[in-house]
Structures are given as C-alpha cells and as structure tokens.
DOMARKOL-739906 format. One record per residue (C-alpha): x, y, z; residue number from 1; residue in one letter. Coordinates in nm, 3 decimals. Layout:
// DOMARKOL-739906
<r><X>X</X><Y>Y</Y><Z>Z</Z><num>NUM</num><residuo>A</residuo></r>
...
***
This chain:
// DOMARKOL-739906
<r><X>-0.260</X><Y>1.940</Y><Z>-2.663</Z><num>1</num><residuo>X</residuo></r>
<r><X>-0.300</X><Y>1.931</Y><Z>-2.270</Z><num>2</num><residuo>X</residuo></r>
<r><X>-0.167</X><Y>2.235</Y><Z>-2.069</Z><num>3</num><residuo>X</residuo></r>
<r><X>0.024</X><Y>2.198</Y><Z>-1.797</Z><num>4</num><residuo>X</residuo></r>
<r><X>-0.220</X><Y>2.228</Y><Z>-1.498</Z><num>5</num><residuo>X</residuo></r>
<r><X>-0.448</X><Y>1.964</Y><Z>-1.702</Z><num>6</num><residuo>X</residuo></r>
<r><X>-0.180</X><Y>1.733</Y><Z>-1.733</Z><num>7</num><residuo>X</residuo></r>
<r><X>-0.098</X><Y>1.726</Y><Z>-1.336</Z><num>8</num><residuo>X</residuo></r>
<r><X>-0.465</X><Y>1.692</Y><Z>-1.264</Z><num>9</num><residuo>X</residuo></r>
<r><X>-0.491</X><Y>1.398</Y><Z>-1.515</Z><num>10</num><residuo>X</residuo></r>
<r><X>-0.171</X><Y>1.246</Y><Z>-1.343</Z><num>11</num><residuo>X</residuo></r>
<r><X>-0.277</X><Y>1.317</Y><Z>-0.985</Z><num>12</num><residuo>X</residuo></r>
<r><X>-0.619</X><Y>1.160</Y><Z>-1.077</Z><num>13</num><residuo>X</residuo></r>
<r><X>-0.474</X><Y>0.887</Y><Z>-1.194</Z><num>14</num><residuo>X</residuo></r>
<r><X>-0.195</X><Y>0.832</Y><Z>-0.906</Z><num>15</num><residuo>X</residuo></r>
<r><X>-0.458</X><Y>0.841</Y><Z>-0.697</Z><num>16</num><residuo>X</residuo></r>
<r><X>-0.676</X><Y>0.546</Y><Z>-0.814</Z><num>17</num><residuo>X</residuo></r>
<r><X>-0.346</X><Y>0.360</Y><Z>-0.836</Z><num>18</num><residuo>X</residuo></r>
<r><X>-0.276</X><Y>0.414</Y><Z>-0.480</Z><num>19</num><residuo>X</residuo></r>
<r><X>-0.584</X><Y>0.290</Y><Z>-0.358</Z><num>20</num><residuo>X</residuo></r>
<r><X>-0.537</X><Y>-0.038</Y><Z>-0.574</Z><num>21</num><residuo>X</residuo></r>
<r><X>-0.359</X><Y>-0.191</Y><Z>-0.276</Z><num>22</num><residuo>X</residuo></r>
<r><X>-0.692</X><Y>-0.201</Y><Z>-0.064</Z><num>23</num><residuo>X</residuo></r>
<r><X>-0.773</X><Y>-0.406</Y><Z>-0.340</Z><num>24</num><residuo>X</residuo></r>
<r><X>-0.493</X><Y>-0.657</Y><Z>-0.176</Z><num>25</num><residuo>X</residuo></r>
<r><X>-0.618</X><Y>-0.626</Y><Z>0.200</Z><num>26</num><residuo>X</residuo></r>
<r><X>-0.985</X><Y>-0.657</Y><Z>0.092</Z><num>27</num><residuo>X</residuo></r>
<r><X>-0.880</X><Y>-1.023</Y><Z>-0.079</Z><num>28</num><residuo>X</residuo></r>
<r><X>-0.639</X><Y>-1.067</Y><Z>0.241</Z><num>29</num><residuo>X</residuo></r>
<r><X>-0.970</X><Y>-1.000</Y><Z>0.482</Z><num>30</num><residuo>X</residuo></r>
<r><X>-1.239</X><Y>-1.228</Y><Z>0.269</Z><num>31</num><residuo>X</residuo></r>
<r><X>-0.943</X><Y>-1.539</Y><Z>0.293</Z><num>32</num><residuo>X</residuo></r>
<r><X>-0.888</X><Y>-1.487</Y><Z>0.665</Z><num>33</num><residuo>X</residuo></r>
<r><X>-0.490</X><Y>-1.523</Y><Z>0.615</Z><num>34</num><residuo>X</residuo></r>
<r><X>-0.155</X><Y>-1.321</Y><Z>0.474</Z><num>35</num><residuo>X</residuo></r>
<r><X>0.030</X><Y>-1.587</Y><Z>0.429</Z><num>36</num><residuo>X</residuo></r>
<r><X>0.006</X><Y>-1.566</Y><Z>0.064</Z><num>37</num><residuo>X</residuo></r>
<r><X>0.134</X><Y>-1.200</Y><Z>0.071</Z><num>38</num><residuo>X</residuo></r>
<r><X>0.483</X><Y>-1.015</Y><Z>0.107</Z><num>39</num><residuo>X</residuo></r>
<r><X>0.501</X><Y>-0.825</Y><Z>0.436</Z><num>40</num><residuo>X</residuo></r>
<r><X>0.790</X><Y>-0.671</Y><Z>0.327</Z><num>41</num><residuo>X</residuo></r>
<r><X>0.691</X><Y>-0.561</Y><Z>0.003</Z><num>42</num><residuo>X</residuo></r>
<r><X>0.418</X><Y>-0.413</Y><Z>0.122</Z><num>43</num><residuo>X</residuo></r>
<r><X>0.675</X><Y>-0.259</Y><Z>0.395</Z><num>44</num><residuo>X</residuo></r>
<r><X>0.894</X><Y>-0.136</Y><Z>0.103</Z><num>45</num><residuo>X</residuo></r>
<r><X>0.572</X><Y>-0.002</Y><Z>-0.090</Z><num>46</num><residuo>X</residuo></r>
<r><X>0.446</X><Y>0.156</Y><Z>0.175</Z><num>47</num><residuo>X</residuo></r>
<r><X>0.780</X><Y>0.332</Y><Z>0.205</Z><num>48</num><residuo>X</residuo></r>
<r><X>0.853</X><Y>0.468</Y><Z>-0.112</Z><num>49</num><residuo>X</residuo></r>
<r><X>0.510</X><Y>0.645</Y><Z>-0.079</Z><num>50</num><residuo>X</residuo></r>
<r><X>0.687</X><Y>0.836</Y><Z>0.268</Z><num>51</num><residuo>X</residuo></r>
<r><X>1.017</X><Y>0.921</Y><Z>0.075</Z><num>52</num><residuo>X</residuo></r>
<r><X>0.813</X><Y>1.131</Y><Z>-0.209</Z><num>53</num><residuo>X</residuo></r>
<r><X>0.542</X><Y>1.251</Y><Z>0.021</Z><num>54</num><residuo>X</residuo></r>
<r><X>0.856</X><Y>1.424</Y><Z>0.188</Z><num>55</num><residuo>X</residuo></r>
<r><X>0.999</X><Y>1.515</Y><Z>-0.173</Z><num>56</num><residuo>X</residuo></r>
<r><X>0.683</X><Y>1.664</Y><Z>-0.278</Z><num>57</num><residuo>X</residuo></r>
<r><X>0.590</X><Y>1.871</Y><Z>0.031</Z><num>58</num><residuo>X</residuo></r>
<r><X>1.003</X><Y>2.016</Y><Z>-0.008</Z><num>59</num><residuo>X</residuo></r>
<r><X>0.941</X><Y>2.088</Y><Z>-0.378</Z><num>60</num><residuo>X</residuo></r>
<r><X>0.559</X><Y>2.235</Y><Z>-0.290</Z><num>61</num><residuo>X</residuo></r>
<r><X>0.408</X><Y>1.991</Y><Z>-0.549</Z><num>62</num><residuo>X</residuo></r>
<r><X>0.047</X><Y>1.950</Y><Z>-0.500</Z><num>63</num><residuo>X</residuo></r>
<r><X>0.019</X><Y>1.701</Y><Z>-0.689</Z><num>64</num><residuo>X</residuo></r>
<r><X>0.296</X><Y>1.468</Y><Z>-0.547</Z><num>65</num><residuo>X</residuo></r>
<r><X>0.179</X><Y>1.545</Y><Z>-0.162</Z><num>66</num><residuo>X</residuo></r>
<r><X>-0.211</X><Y>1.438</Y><Z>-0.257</Z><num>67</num><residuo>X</residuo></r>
<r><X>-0.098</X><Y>1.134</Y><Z>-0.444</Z><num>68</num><residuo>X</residuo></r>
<r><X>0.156</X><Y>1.016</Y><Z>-0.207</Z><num>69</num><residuo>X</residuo></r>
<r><X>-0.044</X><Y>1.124</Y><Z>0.106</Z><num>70</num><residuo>X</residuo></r>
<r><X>-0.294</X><Y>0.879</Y><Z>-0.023</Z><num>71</num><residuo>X</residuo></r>
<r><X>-0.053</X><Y>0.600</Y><Z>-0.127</Z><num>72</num><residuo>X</residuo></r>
<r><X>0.101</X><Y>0.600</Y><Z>0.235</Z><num>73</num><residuo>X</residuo></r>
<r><X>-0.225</X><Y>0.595</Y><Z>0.380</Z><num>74</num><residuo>X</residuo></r>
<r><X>-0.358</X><Y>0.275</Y><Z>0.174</Z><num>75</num><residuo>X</residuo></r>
<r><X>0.010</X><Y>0.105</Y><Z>0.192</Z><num>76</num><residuo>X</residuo></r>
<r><X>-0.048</X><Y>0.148</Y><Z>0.574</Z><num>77</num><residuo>X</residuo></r>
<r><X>-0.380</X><Y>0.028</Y><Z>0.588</Z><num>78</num><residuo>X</residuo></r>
<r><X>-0.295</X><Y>-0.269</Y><Z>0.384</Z><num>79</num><residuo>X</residuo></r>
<r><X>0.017</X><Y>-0.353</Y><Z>0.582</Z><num>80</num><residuo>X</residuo></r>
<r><X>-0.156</X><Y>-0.343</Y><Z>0.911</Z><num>81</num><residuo>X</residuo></r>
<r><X>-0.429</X><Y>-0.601</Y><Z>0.774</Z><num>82</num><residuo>X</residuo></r>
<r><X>-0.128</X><Y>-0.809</Y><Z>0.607</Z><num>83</num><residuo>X</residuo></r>
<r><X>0.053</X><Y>-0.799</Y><Z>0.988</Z><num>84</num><residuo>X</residuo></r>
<r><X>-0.306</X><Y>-0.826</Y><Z>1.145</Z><num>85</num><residuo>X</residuo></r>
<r><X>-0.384</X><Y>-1.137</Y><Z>0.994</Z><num>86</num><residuo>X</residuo></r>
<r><X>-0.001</X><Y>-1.321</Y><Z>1.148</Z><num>87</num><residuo>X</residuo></r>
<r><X>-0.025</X><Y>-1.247</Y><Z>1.457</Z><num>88</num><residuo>X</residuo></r>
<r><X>0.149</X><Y>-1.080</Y><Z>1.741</Z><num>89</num><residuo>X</residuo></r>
<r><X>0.432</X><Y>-0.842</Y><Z>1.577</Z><num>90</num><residuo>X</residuo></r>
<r><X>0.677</X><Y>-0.960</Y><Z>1.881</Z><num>91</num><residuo>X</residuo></r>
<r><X>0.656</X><Y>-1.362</Y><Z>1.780</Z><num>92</num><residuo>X</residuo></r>
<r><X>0.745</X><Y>-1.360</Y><Z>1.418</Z><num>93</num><residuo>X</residuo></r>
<r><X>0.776</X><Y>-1.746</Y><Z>1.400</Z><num>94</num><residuo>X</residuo></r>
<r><X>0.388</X><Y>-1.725</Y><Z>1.460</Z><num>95</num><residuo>X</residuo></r>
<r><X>0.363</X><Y>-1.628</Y><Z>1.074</Z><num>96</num><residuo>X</residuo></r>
<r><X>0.466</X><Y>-1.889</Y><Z>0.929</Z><num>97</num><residuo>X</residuo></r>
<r><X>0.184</X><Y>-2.053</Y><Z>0.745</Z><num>98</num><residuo>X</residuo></r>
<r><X>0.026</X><Y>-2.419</Y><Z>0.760</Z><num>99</num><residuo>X</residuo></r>
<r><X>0.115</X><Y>-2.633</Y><Z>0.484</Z><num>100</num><residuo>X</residuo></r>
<r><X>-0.087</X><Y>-2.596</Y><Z>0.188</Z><num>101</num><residuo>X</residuo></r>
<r><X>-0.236</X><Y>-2.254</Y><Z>0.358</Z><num>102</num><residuo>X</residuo></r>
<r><X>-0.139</X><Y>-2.057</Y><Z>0.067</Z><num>103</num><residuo>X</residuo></r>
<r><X>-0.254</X><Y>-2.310</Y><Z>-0.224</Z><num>104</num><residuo>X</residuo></r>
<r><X>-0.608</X><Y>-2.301</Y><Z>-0.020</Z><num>105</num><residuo>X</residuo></r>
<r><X>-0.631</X><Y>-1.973</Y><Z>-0.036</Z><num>106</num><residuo>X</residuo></r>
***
C-alpha cells in the first residue's frame, strides 16, 4: 500500500500534467488563428478556481496544493490570454463575435 508522502507526490504529479492540459487548448487555438470556437468564460472560471485553492493551499501549508495550483493558474492564464488575444481589443467586445461558419471551419 502507498504511504502518505507517496500518495501526495503521485497526486501532485498527476495534478500537474492535468494543469498543463489546457495549453493543449491555446496550442489548437494558435495553429487555427481564431477563439471563436472556445469559451472565454470558462476558461475565466477555470482559471479561477485554480486562484481560490492556490490561496487554500498556501493557508493550509500544503505543498502539494500550492505546486499544483500555482501551475494550473499559470497555464489557465496563459491560455486565456491567447483565447482573448485571438478577439481582439478587450475594450470592444462586439469585435468577438465570429464570422459565420468561422467555428465549423475551424
């Protein structure tokens, strides 16, 4: 049976490689030259969730929560700024909206 301390490393490991699965998202959203097939704001919320138990985990002194959130918020953040990137100007939302037939291209 795993110990303890083998158990968090196996989880941390693995949160790890799950929060860097969302570059897998902004690299497709780079090679197609558009967002529009994408969710802003679930990327916003995503992103998010990864802030609210980085704070948790540095309160509770987890190690393991801080590394695998720390690196969750960083590639949520990364792959929101391509996803808003690839709209246009933050200030002129209406300039996301996509052509017709933009995200069926795609």
């Amino acid at each position: 049976m795993l110990g303890p301390e083998t158990l968090a490393m196996v989880a941390m490991l693995y949160g790890v490689v799950a929060a860097c699965a969302v570059l897998l998202q902004a690299r497709q959203i780079l090679r197609r030259g558009s967002s529009c097939d994408v969710s802003a704001r679930f990327f916003a919320t995503h992103t998010g969730s990864y802030l609210v138990w980085l704070v948790y985990g540095i309160t509770i002194d987890s190690v393991p929560l801080i590394v695998v959130d720390a690196v969750g918020l960083l590639c949520g953040l990364v792959t929101l700024a391509v996803t808003l990137a690839m709209r246009g100007p933050v200030m002129r939302p209406r300039s996301w909206t996509c052509p017709e037939g933009a995200a069926a291209a795609a």
